[in-house]
PDB file as gemmi writes it, atoms N, CA and C in Angstrom:
CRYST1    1.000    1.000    1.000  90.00  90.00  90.00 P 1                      
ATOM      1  N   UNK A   1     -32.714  31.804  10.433  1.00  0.00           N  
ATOM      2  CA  UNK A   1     -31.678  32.681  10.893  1.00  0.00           C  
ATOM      3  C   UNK A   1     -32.147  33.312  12.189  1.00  0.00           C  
ATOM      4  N   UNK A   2     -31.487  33.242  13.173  1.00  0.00           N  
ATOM      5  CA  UNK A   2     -31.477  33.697  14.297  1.00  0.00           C  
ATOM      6  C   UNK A   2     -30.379  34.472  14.898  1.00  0.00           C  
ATOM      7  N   UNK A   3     -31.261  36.147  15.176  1.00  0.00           N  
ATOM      8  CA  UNK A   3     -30.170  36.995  16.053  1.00  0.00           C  
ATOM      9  C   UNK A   3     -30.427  37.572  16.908  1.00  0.00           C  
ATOM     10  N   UNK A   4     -29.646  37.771  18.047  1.00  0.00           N  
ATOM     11  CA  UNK A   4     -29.767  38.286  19.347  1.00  0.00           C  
ATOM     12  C   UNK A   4     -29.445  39.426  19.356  1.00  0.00           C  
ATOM     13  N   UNK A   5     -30.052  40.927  19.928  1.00  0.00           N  
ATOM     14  CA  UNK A   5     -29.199  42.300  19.538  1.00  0.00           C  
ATOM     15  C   UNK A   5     -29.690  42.836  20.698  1.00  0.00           C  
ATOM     16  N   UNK A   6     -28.906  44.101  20.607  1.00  0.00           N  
ATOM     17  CA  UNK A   6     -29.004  44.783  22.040  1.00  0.00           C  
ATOM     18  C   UNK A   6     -28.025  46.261  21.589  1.00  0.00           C  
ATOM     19  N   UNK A   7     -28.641  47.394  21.273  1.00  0.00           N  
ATOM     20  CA  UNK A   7     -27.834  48.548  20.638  1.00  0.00           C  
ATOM     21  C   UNK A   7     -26.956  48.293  19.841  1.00  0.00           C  
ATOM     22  N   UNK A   8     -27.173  47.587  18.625  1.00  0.00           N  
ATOM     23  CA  UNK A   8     -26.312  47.452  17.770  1.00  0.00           C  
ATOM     24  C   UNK A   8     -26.745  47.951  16.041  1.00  0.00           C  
ATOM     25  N   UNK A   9     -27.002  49.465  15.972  1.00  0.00           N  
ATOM     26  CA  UNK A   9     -27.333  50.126  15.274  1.00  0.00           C  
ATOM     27  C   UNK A   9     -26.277  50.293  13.981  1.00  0.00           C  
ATOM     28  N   UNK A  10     -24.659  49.946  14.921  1.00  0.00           N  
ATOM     29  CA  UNK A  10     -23.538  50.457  13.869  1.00  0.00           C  
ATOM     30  C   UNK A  10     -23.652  49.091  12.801  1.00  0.00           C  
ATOM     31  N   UNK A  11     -23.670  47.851  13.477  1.00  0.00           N  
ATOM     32  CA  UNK A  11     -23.404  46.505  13.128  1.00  0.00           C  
ATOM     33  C   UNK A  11     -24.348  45.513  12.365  1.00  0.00           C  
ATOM     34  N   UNK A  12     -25.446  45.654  12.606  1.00  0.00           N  
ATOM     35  CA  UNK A  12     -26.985  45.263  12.478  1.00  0.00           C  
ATOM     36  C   UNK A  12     -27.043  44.788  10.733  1.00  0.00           C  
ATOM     37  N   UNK A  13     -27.241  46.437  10.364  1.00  0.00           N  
ATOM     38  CA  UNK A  13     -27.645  46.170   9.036  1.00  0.00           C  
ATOM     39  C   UNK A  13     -26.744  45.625   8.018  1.00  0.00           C  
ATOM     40  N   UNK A  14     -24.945  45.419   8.298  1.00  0.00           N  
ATOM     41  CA  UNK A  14     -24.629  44.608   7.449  1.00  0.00           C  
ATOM     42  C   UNK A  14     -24.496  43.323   7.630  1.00  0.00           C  
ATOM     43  N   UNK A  15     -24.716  43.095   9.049  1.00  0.00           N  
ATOM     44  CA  UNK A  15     -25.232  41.453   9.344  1.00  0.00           C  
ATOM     45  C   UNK A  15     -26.250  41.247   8.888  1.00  0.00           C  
ATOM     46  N   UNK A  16     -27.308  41.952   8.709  1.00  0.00           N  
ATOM     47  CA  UNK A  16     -28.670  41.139   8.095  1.00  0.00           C  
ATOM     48  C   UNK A  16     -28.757  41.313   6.437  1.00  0.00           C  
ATOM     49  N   UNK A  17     -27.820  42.017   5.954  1.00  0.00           N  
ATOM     50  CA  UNK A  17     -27.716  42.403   4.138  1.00  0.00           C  
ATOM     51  C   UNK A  17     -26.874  40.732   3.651  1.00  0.00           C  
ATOM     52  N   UNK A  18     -25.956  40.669   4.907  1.00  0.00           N  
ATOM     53  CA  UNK A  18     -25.363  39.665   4.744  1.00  0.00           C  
ATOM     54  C   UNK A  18     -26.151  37.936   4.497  1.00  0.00           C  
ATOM     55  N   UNK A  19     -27.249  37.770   5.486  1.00  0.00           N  
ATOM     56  CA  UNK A  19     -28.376  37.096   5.281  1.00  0.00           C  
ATOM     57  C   UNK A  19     -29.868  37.185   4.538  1.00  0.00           C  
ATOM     58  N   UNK A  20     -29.742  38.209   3.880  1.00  0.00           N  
ATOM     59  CA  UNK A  20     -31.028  38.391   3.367  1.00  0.00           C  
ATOM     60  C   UNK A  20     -31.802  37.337   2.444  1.00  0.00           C  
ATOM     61  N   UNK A  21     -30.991  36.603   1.848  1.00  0.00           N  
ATOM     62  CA  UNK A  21     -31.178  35.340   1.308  1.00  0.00           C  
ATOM     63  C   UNK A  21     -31.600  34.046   1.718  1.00  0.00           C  
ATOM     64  N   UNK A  22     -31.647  34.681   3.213  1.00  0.00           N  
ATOM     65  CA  UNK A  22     -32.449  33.227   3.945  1.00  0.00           C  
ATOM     66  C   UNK A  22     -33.791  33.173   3.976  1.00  0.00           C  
ATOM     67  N   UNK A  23     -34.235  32.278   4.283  1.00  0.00           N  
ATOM     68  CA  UNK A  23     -35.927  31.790   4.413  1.00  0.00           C  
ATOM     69  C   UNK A  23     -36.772  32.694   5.343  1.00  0.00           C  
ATOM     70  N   UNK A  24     -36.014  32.428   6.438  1.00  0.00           N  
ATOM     71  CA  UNK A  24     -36.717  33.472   7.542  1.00  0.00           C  
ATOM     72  C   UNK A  24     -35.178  33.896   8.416  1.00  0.00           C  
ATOM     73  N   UNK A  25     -35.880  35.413   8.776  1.00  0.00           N  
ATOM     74  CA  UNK A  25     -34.987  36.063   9.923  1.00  0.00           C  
ATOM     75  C   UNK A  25     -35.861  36.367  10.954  1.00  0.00           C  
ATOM     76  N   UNK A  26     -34.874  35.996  12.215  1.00  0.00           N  
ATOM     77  CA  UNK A  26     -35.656  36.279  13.110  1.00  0.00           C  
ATOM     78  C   UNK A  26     -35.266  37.034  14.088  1.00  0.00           C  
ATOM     79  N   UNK A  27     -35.300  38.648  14.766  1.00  0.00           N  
ATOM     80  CA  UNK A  27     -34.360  39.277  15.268  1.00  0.00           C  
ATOM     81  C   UNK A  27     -35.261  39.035  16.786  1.00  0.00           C  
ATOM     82  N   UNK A  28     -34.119  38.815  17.942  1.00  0.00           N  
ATOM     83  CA  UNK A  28     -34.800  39.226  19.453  1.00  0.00           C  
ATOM     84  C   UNK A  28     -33.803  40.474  19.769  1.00  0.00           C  
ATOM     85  N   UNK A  29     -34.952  41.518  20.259  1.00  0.00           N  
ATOM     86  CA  UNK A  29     -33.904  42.982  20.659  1.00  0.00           C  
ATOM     87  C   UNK A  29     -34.342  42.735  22.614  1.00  0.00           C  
ATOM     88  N   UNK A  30     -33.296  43.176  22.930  1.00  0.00           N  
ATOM     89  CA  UNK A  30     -33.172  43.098  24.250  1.00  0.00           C  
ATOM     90  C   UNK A  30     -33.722  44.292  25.013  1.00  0.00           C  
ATOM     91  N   UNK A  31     -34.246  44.967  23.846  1.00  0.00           N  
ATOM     92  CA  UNK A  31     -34.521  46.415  24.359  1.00  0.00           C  
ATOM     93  C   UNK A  31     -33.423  48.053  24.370  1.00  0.00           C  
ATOM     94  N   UNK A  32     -33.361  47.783  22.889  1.00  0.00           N  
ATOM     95  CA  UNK A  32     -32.313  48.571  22.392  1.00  0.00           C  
ATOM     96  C   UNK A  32     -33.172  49.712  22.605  1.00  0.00           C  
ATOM     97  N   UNK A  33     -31.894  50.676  22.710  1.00  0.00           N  
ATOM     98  CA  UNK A  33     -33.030  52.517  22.773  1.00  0.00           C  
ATOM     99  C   UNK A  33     -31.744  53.107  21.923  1.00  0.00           C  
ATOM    100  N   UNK A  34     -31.245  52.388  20.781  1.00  0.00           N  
ATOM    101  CA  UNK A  34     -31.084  52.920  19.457  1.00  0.00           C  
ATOM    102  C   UNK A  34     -31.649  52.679  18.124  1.00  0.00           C  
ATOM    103  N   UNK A  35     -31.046  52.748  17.373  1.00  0.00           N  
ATOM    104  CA  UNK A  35     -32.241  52.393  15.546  1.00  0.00           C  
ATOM    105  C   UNK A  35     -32.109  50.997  15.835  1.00  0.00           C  
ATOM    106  N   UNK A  36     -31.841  49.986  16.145  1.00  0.00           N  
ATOM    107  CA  UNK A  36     -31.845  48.105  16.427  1.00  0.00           C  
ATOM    108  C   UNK A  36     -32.925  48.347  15.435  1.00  0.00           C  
ATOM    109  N   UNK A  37     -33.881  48.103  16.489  1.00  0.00           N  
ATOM    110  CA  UNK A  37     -35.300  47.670  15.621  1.00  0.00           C  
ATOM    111  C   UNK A  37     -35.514  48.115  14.653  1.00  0.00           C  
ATOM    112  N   UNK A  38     -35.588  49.487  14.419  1.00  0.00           N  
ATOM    113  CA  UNK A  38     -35.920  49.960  13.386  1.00  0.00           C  
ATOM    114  C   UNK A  38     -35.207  49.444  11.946  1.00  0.00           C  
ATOM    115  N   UNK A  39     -33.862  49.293  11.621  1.00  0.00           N  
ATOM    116  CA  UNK A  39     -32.749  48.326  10.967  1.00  0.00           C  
ATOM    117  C   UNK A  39     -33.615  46.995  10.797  1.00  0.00           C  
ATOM    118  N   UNK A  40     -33.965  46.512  12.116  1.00  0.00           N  
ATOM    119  CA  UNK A  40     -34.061  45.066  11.868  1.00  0.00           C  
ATOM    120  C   UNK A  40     -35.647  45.066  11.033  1.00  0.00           C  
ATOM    121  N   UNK A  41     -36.450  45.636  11.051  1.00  0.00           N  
ATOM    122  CA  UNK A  41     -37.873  45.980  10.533  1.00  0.00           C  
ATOM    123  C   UNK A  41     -37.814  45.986   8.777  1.00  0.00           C  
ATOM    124  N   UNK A  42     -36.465  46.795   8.658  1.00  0.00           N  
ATOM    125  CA  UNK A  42     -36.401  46.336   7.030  1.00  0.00           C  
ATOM    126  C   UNK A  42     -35.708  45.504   6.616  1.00  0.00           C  
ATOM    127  N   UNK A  43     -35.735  44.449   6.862  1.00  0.00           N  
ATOM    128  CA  UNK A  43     -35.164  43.168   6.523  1.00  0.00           C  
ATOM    129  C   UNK A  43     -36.111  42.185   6.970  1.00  0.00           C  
ATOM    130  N   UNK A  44     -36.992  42.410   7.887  1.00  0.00           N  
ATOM    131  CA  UNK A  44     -38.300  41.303   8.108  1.00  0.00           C  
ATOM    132  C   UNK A  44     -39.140  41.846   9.163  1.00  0.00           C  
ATOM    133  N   UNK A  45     -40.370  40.949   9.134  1.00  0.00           N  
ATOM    134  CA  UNK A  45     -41.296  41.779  10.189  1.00  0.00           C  
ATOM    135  C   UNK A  45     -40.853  40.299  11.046  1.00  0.00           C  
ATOM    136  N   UNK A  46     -40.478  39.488  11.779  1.00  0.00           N  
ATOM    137  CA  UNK A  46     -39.847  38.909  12.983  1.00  0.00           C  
ATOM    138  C   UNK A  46     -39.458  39.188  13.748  1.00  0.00           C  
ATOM    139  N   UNK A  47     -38.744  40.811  14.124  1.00  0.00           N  
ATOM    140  CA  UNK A  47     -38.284  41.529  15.155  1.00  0.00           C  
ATOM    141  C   UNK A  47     -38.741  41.478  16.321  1.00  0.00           C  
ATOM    142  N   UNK A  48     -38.364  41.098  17.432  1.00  0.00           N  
ATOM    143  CA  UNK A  48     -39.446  41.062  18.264  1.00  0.00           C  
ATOM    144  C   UNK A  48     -38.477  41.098  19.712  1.00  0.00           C  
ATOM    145  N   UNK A  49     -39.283  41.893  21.035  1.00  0.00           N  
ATOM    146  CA  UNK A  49     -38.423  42.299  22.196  1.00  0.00           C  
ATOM    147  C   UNK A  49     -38.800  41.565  23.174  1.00  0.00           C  
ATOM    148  N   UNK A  50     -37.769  41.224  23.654  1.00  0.00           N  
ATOM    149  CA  UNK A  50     -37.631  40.519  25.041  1.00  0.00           C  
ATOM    150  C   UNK A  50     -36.776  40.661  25.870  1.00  0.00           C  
ATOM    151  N   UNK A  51     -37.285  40.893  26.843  1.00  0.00           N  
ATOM    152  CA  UNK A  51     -36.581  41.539  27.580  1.00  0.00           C  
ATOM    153  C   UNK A  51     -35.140  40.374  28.413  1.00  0.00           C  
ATOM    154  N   UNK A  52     -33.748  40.856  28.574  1.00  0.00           N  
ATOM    155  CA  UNK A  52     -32.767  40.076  28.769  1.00  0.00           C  
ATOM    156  C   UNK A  52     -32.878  39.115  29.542  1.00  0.00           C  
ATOM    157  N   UNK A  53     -32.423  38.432  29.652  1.00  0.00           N  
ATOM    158  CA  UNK A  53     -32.451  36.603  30.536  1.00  0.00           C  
ATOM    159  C   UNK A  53     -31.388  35.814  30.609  1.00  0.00           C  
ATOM    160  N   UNK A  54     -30.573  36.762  30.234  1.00  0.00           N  
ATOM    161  CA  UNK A  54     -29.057  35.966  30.364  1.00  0.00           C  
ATOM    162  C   UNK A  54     -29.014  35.839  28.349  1.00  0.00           C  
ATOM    163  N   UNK A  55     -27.484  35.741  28.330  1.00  0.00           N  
ATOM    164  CA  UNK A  55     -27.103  34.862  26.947  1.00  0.00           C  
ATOM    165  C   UNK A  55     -27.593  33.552  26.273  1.00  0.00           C  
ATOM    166  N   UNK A  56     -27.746  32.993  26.804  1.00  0.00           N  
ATOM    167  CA  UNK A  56     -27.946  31.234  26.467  1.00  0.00           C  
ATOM    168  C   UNK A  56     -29.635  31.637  26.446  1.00  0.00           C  
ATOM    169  N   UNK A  57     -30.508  31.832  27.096  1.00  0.00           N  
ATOM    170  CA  UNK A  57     -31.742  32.007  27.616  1.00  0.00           C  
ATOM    171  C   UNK A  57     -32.502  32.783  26.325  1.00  0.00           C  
ATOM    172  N   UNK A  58     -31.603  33.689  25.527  1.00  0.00           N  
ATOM    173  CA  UNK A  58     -31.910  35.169  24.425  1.00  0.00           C  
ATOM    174  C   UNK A  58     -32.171  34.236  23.671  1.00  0.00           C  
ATOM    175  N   UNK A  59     -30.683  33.732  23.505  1.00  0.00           N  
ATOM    176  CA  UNK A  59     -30.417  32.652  22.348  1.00  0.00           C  
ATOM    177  C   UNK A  59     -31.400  31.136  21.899  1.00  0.00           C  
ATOM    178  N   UNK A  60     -31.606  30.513  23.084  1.00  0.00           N  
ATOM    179  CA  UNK A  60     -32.826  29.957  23.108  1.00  0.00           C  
ATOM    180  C   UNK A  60     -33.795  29.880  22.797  1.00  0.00           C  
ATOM    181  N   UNK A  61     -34.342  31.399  23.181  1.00  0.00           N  
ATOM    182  CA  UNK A  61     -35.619  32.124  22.581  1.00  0.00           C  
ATOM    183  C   UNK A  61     -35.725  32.095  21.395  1.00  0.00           C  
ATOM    184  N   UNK A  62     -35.098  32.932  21.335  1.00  0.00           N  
ATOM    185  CA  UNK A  62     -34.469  32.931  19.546  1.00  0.00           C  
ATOM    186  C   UNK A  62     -34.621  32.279  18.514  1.00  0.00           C  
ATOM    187  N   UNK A  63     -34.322  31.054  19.174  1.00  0.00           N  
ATOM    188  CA  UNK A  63     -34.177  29.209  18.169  1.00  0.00           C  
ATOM    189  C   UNK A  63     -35.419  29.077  18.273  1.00  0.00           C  
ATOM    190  N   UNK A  64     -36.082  29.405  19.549  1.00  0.00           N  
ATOM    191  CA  UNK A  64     -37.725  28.880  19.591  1.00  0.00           C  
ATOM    192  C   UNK A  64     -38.707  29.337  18.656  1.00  0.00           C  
ATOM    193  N   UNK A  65     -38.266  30.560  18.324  1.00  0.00           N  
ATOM    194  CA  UNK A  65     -39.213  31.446  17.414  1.00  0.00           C  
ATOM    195  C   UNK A  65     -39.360  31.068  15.875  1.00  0.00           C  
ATOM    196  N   UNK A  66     -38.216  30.288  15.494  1.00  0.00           N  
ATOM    197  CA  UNK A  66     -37.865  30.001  13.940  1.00  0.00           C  
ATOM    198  C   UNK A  66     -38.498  28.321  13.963  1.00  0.00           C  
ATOM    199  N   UNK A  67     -39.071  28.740  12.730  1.00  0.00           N  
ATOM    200  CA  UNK A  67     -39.735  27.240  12.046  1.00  0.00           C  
ATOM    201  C   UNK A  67     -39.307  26.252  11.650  1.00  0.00           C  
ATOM    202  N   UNK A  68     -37.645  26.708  10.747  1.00  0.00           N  
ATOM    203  CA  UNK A  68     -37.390  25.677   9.857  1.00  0.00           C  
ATOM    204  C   UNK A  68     -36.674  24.578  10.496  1.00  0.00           C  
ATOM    205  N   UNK A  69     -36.277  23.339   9.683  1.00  0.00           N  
ATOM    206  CA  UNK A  69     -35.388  22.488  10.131  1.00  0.00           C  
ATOM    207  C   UNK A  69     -34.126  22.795  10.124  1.00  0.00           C  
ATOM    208  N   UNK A  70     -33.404  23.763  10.274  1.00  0.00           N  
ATOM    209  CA  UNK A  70     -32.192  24.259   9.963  1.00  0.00           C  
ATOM    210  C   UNK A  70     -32.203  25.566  10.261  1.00  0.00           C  
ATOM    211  N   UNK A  71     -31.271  25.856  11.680  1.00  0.00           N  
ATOM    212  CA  UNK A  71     -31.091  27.199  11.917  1.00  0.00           C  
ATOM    213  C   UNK A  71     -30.576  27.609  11.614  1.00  0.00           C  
ATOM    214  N   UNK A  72     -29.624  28.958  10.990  1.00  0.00           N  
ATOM    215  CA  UNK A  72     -28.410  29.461  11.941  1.00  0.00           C  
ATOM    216  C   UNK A  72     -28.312  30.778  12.728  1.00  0.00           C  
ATOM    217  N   UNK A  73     -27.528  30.552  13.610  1.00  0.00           N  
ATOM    218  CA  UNK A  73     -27.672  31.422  14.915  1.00  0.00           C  
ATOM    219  C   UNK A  73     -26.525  32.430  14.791  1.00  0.00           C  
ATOM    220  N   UNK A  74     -26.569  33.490  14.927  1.00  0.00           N  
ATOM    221  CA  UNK A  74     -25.277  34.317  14.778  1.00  0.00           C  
ATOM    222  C   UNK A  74     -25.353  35.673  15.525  1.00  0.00           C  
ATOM    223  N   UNK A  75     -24.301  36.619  15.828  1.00  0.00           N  
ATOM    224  CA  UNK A  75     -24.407  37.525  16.430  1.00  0.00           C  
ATOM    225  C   UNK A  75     -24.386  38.905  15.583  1.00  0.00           C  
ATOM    226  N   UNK A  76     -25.025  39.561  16.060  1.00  0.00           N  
ATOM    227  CA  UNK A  76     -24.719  41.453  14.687  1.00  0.00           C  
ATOM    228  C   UNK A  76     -23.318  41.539  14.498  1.00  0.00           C  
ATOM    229  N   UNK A  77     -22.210  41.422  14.790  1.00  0.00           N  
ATOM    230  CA  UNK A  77     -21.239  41.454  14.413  1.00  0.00           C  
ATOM    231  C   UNK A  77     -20.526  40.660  13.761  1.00  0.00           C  
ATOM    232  N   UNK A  78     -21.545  39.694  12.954  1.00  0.00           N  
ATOM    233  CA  UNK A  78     -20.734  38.360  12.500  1.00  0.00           C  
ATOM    234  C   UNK A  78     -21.363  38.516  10.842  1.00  0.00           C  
ATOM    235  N   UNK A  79     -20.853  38.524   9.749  1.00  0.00           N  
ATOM    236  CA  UNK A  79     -21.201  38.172   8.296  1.00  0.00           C  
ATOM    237  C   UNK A  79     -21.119  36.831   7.997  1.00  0.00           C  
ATOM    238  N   UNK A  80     -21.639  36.570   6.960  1.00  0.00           N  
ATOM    239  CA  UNK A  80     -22.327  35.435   6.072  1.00  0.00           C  
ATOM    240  C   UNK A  80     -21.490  35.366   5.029  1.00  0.00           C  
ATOM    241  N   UNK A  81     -20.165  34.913   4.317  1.00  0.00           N  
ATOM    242  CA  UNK A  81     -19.213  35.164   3.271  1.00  0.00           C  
ATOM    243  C   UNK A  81     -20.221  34.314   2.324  1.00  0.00           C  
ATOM    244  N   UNK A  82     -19.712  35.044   0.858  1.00  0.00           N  
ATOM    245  CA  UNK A  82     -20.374  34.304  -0.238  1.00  0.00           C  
ATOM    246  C   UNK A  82     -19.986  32.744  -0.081  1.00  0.00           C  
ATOM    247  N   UNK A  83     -19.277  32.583   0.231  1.00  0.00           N  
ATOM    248  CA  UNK A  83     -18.339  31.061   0.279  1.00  0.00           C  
ATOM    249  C   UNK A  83     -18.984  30.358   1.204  1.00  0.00           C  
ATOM    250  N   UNK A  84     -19.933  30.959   2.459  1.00  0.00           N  
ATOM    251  CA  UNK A  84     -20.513  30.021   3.527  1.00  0.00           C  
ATOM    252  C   UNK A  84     -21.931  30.063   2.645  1.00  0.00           C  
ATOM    253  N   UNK A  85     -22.668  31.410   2.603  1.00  0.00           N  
ATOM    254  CA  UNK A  85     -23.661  30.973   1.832  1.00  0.00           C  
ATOM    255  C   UNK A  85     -23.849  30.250   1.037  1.00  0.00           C  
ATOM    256  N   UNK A  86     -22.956  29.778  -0.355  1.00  0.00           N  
ATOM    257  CA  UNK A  86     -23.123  28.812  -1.138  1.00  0.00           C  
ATOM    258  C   UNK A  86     -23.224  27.696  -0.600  1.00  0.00           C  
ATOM    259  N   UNK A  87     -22.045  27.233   0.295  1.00  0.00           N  
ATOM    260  CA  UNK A  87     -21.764  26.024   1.197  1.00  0.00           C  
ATOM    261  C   UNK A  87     -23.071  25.584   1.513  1.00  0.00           C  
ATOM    262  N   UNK A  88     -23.695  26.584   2.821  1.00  0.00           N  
ATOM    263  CA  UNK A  88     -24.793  26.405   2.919  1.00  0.00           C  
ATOM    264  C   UNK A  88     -26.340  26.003   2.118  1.00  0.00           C  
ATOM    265  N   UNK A  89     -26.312  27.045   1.058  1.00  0.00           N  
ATOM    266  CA  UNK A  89     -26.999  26.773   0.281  1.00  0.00           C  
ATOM    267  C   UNK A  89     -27.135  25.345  -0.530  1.00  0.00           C  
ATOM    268  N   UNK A  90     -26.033  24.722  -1.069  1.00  0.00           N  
ATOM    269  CA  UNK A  90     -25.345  23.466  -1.452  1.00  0.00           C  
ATOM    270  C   UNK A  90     -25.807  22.483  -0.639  1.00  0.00           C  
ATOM    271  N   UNK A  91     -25.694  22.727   0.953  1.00  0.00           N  
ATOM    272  CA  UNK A  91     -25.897  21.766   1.740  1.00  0.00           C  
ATOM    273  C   UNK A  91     -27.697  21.431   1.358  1.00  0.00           C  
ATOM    274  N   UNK A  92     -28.354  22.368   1.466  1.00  0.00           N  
ATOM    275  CA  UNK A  92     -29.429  22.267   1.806  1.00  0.00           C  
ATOM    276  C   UNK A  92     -30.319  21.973   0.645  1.00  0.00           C  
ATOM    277  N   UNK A  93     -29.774  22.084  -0.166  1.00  0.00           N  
ATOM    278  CA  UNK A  93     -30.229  21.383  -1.699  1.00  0.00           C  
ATOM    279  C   UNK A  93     -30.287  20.108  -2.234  1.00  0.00           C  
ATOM    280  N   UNK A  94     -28.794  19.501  -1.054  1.00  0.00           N  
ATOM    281  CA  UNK A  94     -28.884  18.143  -0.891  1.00  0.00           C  
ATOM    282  C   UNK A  94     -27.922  17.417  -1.542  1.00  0.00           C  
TER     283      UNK A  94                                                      
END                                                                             
């Protein structure tokens, strides 16, 4: 799981409650100077700042940092429905 954030203190933590069930999370903060990090810290120690580089460039990063064979990439304002997680989950079980 891969997310890109940037002051998103309101949005954060139910995007990542929403994923907590994944393997790994991996947050890039752009250099938030609200709670970001702090939010993203209890949900995994992956948090990690870099400073902006454009959209595509964050996002990139992002993908680079995660291990598995299977990403997914999403933004703080986006949830995980029980219905994709299973999907997902399903998929990956085989």
């Amino acid at each position: 799981m891969a997310i890109v954030v940037l002051n998103e203190e309101e949005r954060l933590r139910a995007c990542l409650e929403s994923v907590v069930w994944a393997d790994e999370i991996v947050v890039v903060d752009a250099g938030s100077s609200d709670k970001t990090m702090a939010i993203a810290r209890e949900f995994t120690d992956r948090a990690i700042f870099r400073a902006w580089d454009g959209y595509g460039a964050q996002k990139n990063f992002a993908l680079g940092q995660c291990h598995g064979d299977w990403v997914l990439s999403i933004d703080a304002d986006e949830r995980v429905s029980d219905a994709l997680r299973e999907e997902i989950q399903a998929t990956l079980r085989g």
